[in-house]
C-alpha positions in Angstrom: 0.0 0.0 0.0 2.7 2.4 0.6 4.1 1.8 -2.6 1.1 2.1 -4.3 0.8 5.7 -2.3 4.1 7.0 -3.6 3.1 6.3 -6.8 -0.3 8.1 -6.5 1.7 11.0 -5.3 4.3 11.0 -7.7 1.7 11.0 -10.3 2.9 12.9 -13.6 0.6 14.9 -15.7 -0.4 13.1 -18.9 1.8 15.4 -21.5 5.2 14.1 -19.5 4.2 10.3 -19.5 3.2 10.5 -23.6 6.8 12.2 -23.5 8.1 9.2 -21.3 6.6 7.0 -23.7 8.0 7.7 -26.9 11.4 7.5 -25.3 10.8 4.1 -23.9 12.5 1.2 -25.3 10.6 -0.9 -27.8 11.7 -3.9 -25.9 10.0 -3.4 -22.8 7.1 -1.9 -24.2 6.1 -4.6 -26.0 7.2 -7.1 -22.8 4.6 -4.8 -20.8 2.0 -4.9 -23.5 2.5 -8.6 -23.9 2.5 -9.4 -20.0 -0.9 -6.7 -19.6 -2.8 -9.1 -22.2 -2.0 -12.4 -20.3 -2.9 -10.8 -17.0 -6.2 -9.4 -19.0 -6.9 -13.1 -19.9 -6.7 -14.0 -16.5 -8.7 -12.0 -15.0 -11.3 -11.5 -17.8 -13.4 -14.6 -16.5 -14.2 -13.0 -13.3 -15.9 -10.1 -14.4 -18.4 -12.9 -16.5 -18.6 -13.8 -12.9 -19.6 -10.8 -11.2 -21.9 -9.5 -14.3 -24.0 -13.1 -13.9 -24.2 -12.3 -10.3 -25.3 -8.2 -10.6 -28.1 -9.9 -12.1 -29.9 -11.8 -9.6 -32.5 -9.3 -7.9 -31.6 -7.2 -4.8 -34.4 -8.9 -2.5 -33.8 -12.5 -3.8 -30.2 -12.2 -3.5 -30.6 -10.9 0.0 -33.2 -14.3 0.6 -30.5 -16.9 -0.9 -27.4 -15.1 1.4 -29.3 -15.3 4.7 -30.9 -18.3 4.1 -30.7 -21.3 6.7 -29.4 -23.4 3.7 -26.7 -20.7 3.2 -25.0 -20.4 6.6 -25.2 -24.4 7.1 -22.9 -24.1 3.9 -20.9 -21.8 5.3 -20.4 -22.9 8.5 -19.4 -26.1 7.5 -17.0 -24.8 4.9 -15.1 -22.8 7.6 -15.3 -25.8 9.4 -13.4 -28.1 7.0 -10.6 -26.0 6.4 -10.3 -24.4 9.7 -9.8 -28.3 11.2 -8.0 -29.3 8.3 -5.4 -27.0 8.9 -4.9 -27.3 12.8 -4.5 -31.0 11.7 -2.3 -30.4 9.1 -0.5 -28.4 11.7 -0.4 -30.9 14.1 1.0 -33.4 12.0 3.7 -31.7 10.1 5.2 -30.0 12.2 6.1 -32.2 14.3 7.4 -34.6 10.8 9.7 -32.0 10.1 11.2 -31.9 13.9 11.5 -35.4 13.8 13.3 -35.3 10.4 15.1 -32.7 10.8 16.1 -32.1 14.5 16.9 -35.6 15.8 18.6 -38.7 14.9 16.1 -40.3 13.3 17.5 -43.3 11.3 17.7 -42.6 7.3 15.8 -39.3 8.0 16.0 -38.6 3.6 13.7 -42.0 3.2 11.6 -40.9 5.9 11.1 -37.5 4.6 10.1 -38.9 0.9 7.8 -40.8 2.8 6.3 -37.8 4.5 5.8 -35.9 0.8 5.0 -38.6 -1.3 1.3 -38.3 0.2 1.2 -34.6 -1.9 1.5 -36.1 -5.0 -1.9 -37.8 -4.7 -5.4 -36.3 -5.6 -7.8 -36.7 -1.8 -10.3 -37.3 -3.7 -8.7 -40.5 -4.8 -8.2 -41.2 -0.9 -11.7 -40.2 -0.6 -12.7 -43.1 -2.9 -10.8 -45.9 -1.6 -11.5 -44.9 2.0 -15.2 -44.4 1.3 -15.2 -48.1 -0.6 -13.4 -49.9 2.3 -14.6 -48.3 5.5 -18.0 -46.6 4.3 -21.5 -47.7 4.6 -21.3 -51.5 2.8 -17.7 -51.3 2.3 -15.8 -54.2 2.2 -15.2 -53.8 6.0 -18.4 -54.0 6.6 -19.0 -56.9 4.5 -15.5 -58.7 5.7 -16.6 -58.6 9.4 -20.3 -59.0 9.0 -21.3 -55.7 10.9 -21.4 -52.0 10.6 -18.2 -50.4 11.7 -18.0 -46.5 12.1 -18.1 -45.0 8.5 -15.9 -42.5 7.2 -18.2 -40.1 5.1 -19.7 -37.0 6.2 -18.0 -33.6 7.1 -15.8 -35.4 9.5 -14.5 -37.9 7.1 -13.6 -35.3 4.6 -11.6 -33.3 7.2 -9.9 -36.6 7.9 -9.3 -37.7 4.3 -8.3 -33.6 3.5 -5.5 -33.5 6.4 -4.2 -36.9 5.0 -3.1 -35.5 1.3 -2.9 -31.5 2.8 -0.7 -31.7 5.7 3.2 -32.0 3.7 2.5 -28.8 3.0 3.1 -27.7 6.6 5.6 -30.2 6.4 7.4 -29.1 3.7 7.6 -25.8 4.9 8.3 -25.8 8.1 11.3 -28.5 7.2 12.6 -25.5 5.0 12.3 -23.2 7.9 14.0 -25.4 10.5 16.9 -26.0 8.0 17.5 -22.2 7.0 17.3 -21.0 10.9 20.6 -20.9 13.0 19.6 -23.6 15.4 22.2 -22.7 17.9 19.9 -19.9 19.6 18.4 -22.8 20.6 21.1 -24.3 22.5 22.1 -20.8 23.5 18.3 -21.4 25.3 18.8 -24.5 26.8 22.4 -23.5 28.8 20.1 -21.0 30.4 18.4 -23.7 31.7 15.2 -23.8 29.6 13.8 -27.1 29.1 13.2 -28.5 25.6 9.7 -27.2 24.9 10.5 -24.1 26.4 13.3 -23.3 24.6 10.9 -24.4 21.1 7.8 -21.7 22.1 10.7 -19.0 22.5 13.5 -19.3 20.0 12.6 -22.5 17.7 8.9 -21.4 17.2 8.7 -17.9 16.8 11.9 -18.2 13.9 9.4 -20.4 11.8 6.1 -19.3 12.4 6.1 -17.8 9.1 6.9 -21.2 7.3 4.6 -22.7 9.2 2.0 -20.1 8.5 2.8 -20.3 4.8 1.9 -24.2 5.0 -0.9 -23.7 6.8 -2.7 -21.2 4.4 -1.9 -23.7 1.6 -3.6 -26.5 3.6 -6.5 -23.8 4.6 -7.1 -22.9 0.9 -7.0 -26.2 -0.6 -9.7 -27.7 1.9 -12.0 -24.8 1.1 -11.5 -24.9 -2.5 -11.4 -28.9 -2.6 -14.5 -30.3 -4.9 -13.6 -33.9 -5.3 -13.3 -35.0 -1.6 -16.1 -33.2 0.1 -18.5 -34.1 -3.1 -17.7 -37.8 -2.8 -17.7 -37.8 0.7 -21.7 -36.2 0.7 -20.4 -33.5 2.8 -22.4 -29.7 2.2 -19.7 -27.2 1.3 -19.2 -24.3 -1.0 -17.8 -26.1 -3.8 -20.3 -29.2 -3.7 -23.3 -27.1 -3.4 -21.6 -24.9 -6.3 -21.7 -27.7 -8.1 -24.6 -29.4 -7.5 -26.9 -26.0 -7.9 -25.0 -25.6 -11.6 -26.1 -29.1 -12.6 -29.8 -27.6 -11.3 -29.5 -24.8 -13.7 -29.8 -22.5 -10.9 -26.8 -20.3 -11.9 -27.5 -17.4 -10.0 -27.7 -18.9 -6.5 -24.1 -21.0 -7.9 -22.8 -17.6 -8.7 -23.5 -16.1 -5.3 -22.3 -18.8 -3.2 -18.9 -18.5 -5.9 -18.6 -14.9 -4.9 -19.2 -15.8 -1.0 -16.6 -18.3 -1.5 -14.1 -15.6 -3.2 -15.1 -13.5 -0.1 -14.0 -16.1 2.6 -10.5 -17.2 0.7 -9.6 -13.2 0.2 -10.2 -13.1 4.4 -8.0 -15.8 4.5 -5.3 -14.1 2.9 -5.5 -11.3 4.7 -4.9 -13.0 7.9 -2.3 -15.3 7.0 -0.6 -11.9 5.7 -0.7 -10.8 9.6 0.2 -13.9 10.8 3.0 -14.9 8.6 4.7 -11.6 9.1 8.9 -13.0 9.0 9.5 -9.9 11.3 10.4 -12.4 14.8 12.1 -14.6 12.0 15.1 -12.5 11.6 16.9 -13.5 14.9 20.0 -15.7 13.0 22.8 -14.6 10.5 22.7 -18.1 8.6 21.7 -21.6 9.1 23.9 -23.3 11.4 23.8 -26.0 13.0 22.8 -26.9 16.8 23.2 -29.9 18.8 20.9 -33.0 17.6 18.2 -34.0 20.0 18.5 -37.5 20.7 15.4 -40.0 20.8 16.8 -43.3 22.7 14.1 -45.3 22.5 12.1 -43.4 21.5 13.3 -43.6 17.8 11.3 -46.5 17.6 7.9 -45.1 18.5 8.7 -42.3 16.3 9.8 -45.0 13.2 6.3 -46.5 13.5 4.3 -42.9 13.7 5.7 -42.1 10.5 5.3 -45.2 8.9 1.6 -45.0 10.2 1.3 -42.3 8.1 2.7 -43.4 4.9 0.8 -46.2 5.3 -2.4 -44.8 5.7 -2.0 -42.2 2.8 0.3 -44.3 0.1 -0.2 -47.9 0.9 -3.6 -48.3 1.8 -5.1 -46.7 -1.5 -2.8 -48.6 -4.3 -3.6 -52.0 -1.8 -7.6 -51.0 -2.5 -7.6 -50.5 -5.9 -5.3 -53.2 -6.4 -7.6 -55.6 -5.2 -10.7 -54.0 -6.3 -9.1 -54.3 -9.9 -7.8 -58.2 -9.1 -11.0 -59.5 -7.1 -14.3 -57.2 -7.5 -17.2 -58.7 -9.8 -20.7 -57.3 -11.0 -22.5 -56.7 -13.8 -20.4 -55.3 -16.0 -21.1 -51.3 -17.1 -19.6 -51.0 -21.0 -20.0 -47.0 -20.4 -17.7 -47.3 -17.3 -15.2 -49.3 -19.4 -11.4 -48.3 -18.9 -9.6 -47.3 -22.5 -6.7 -46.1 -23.0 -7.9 -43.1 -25.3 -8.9 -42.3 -21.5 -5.3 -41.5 -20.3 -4.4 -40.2 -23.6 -6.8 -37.4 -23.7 -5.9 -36.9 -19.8 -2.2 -36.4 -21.6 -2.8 -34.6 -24.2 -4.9 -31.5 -22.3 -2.3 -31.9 -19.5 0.8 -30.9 -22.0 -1.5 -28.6 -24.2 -2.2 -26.7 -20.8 1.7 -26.8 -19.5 3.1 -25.6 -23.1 0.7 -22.9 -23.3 1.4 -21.7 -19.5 4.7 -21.6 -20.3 4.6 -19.5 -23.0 2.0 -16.8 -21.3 4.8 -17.2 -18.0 7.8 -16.4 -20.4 6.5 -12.2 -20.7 4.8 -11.5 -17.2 8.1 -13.4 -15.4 10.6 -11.8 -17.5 9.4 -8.5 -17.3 8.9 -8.6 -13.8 12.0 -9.8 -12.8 13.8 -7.3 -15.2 11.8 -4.4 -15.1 11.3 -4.5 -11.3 8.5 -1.7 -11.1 5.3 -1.5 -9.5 3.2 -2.3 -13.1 5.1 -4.8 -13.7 4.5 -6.5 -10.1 1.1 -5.4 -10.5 0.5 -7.6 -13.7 2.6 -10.1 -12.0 0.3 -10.7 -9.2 -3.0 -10.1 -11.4 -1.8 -13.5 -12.9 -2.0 -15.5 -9.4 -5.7 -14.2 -9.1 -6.9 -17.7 -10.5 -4.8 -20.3 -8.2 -6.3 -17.9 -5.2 -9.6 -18.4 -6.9 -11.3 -22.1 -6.5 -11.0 -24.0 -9.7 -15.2 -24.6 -9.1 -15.4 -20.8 -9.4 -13.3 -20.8 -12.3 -15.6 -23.2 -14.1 -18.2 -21.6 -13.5 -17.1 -18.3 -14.6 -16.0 -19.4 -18.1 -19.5 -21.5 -18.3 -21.0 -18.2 -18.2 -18.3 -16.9 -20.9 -18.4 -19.8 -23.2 -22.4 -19.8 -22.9 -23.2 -16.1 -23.2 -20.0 -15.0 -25.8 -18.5 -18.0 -27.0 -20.7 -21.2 -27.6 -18.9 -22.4 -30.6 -16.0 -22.9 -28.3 -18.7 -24.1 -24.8 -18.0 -28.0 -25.2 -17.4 -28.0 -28.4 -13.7 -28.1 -28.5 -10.9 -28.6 -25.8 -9.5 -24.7 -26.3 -12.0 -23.6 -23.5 -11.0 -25.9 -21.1 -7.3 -25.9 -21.6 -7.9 -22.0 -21.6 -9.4 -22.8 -17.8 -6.6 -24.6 -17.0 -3.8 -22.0 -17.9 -5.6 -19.5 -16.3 -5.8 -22.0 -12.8 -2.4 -22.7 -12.8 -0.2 -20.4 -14.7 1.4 -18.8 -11.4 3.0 -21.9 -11.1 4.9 -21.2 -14.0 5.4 -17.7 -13.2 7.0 -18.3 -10.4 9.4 -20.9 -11.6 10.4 -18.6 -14.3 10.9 -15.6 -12.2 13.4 -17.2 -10.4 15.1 -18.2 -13.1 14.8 -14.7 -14.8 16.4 -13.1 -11.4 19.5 -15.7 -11.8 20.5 -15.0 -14.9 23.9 -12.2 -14.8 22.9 -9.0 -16.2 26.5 -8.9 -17.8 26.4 -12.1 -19.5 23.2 -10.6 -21.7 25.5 -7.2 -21.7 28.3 -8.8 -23.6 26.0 -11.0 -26.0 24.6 -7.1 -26.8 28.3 -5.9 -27.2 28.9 -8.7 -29.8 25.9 -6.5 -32.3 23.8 -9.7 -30.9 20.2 -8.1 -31.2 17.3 -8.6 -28.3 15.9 -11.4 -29.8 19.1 -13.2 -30.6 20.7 -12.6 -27.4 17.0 -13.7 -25.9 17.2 -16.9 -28.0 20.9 -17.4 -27.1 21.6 -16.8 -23.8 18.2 -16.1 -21.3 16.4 -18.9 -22.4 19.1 -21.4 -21.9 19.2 -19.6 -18.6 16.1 -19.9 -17.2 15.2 -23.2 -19.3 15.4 -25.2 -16.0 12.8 -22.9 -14.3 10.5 -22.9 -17.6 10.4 -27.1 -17.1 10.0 -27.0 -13.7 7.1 -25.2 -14.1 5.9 -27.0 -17.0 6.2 -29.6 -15.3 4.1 -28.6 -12.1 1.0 -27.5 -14.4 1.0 -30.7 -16.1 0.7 -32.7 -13.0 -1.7 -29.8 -11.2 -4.1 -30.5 -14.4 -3.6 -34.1 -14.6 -5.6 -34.1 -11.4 -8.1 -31.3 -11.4 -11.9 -32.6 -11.0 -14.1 -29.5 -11.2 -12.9 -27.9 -14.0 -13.0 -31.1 -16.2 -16.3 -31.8 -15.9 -17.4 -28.5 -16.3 -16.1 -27.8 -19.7 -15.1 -31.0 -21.5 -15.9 -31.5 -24.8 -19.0 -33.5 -25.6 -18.0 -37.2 -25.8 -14.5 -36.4 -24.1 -13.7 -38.6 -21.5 -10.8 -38.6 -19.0 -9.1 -40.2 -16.1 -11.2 -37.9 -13.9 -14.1 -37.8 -15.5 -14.3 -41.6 -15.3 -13.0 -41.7 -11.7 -16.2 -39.3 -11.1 -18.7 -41.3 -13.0 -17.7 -44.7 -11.4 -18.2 -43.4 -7.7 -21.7 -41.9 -8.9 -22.6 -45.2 -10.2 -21.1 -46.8 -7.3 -19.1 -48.8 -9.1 -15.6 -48.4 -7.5 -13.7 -51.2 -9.5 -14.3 -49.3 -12.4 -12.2 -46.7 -10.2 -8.9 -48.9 -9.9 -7.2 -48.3 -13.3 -7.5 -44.5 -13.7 -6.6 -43.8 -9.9 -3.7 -46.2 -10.4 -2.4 -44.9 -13.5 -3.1 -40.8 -11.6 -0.8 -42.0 -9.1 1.9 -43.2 -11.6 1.8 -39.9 -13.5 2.1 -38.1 -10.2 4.8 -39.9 -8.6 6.8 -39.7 -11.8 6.4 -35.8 -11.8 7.3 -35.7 -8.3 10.6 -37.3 -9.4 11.0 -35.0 -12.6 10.7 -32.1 -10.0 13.3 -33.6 -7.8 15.6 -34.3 -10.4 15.4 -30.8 -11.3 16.3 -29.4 -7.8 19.2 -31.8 -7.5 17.6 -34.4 -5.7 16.8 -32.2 -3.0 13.7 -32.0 -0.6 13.2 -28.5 0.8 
């Protein structure tokens, strides 16, 4: 905001920014120009999304809003994700201590084994919990009585914290490595015991990792579809959902916009919270004593193998035998094919190229130009991984419907549109990085050798920042791989994909028709997961 106030003062008439204009260099108009249009794109679907709601009545609005139906929704909603993250919390921080603070045997397989769980879609946990511990699940039917089901709000908080919380692991493991750990034995020789000496000096140093885990964990419960839809639990994004397949658009629309309204709140709180202003009390990363477990190693083995077993074992072992063993009448429309996976595929790298190209602009003329438009434009472009990919839908339903219907399931350009604009921050920020590596002087000498812009562009940056450009590639190809809402909003008439037929075989209730998509989801995302580590060197921070 400050910034933003400076440059309100430091306004200039009109006459001297024409003049500042026409003495700008080509080059960085046209990367401003090119970067305004993607961040245009991005945000264009929203305003479809406001403009359906403006037109919804004043009084009915008012009577949907405050209606009984509406606040169950809502508190439930706030429920889910505020659980989900105090779970999260609860288990990942303590993941990363273990990993990271003590002598832990092989702590690097244990941590893979404390990530891995990211890399799979909760609504696929959803499916194979809800088949084997839900109502007539094969628990039920193994032990001849009704066992306490896993459905409902409850079960989706529990199925949610299972897939959500490595990102409070993650994060806080990167904070415990960068903070110099020896304030903390600085604590303890002034006699503070070990928990004391973590609420003083350990936690407040990574409260802002923490924090920044947290809020991802927060915003993907509220803005999950998959999980709390198959899990029959009332939320935003299922009622969303469900009210669009009604044809009651306007009541979708105004439960989207509450939904926007609750995940901006969000935001602003975790900015308060995750303020790094107690995290500055170290000059590097060094390293402090290790705390030793004893026995106590062995308790703390078996807690994390707990978890991977819950969240990596138990799923492939369901399908598995739901793809060996199960029998029925057969459904031909539930049939796996392989044109399944290939259209999964071929969206998925249609979407990552096409990212990647729109990152290439906003990221390089961001991390070049450094100004407050172009950080302006850079952050319009996150606007759509803040925004629910069910809102999303939605709002380009209304596009493709009202402006565009040669394109509204008629083609795979609209959906592969929604996608890019979903998940192109992750590109951006991959390539920004990159962009802010590269030496200013190499791209100064390429220029002295008569190289022109575009040459020394072709030549030198985008080697440069190549790495970046497939890391983030890579990321929106397995973010679209999995996304549920989206799909089934806008795919093409007679399109089918892995999700889409992991969706249609839980409607039908036919969960063996389930095994081969999930299983072949979870291959493509553990095989990204490696791509991405293979990119960073191996390394899990």
């Amino acid at each position: 905001m400050k910034s933003l106030k400076n440059a309100i003062d430091n306004a200039q008439p009109v006459d001297a920014v024409t003049e500042r204009l026409e003495r700008a260099d080509p080059w960085v108009v046209a990367l401003g120009g090119a970067s305004a249009f993607v961040a245009f794109l991005v945000v264009l679907p929203m305003f479809w999304l406001l403009w359906q709601a403006s037109t919804v009545e004043l009084s009915r609005s008012v009577d949907l809003l405050l209606s009984p139906e509406t606040a169950r929704i809502t508190v439930n909603s706030i429920g889910l994700m505020g659980f989900v993250t105090l779970f999260s919390i609860l288990l990942g921080v303590p993941l990363a201590v273990l990993t990271t603070r003590t002598d832990l045997p092989y702590p690097r397989f244990w941590t893979v084994v404390a990530a891995l769980p990211l890399v799979i879609p909760s609504y696929i946990g959803a499916i194979a919990f809800t088949g084997m511990f839900g109502s007539g699940g094969q628990v039920d039917s193994l032990l001849g009585m009704s066992i306490p089901r896993v459905d409902g709000l409850s079960g989706a908080i529990f199925i949610i914290t299972l897939y959500t919380y490595p990102y409070v692991f993650l994060t806080t493991r990167a904070a415990l490595l960068s903070m110099d750990s020896s304030l903390a034995d600085a604590a303890r020789t002034l006699n503070a015991g070990p928990f004391e000496a973590f609420r003083r000096v350990t936690f407040p140093q990574i409260r802002p990792g923490i924090a920044a885990g947290a809020l991802l964990a927060g915003l993907y419960a509220i803005s999950d579809f998959g999980t709390p839809a198959f899990m029959q639990a009332s939320v935003f994004t299922s009622m969303i959902y469900w009210e669009f397949s009604s044809f009651a658009v306007e009541y979708a629309a105004l439960l989207a916009l509450q939904l926007i309204a609750i995940v901006a709140i969000v935001l602003v709180i975790e900015a308060g919270i995750g303020s790094d202003e107690d995290a500055s009390g170290g000059v590097g990363a060094r390293a402090g004593s290790t705390i030793r477990l004893g026995y106590w190693k062995w308790p703390a083995m078996g807690f994390v193998s707990a978890i991977g077993a819950l969240t990596l074992v138990v799923p492939v072992a369901i399908f598995t035998n739901w793809l060996i063993h199960s029998q029925g009448d057969p459904i031909p429309s539930l049939e796996f094919h392989w044109e399944f996976a290939y259209n999964s595929v071929r969206l998925a790298l249609l979407a990552a190229l096409i990212a990647c190209l729109f990152a290439i602009p906003v990221a390089y003329y961001s991390g070049r130009a450094n100004s407050l438009v172009s950080r302006i434009l850079e952050r319009a472009t996150y606007i759509g991984f803040a925004v629910p990919g069910i809102v999303i839908g939605l709002a380009l339903v209304f596009l493709g419907t009202r402006t565009l219907p040669s394109l509204y399931r008629q083609g795979v350009w609209l959906l592969v549109f929604a996608y890019v604009v979903r998940f192109l921050p992750q590109a951006v920020g991959t390539v920004r990085s990159s962009v802010l590596q590269v030496d200013d002087k190499t791209i100064e000498a390429s220029r002295t050798l008569n190289a022109g812009r575009i040459e020394t562009f072709r030549r030198v940056t985008l080697p440069a920042i190549m790495p970046g450009l497939v890391a983030g590639g890579v990321l929106v190809f397995l973010t679209t791989m999995k996304e549920l809402p989206v799909t089934l909003m806008l795919q093409p008439v007679g399109m089918d994909t892995l999700v889409s037929i992991i969706w249609d075989a839980q409607d039908a209730l036919a969960y063996r028709y389930a095994a081969i998509p999930s299983l072949i989801l979870i291959l493509i995302s553990g095989f990204s997961m490696l791509v991405l580590l293979r990119q960073e060197g191996g390394k899990i921070s």
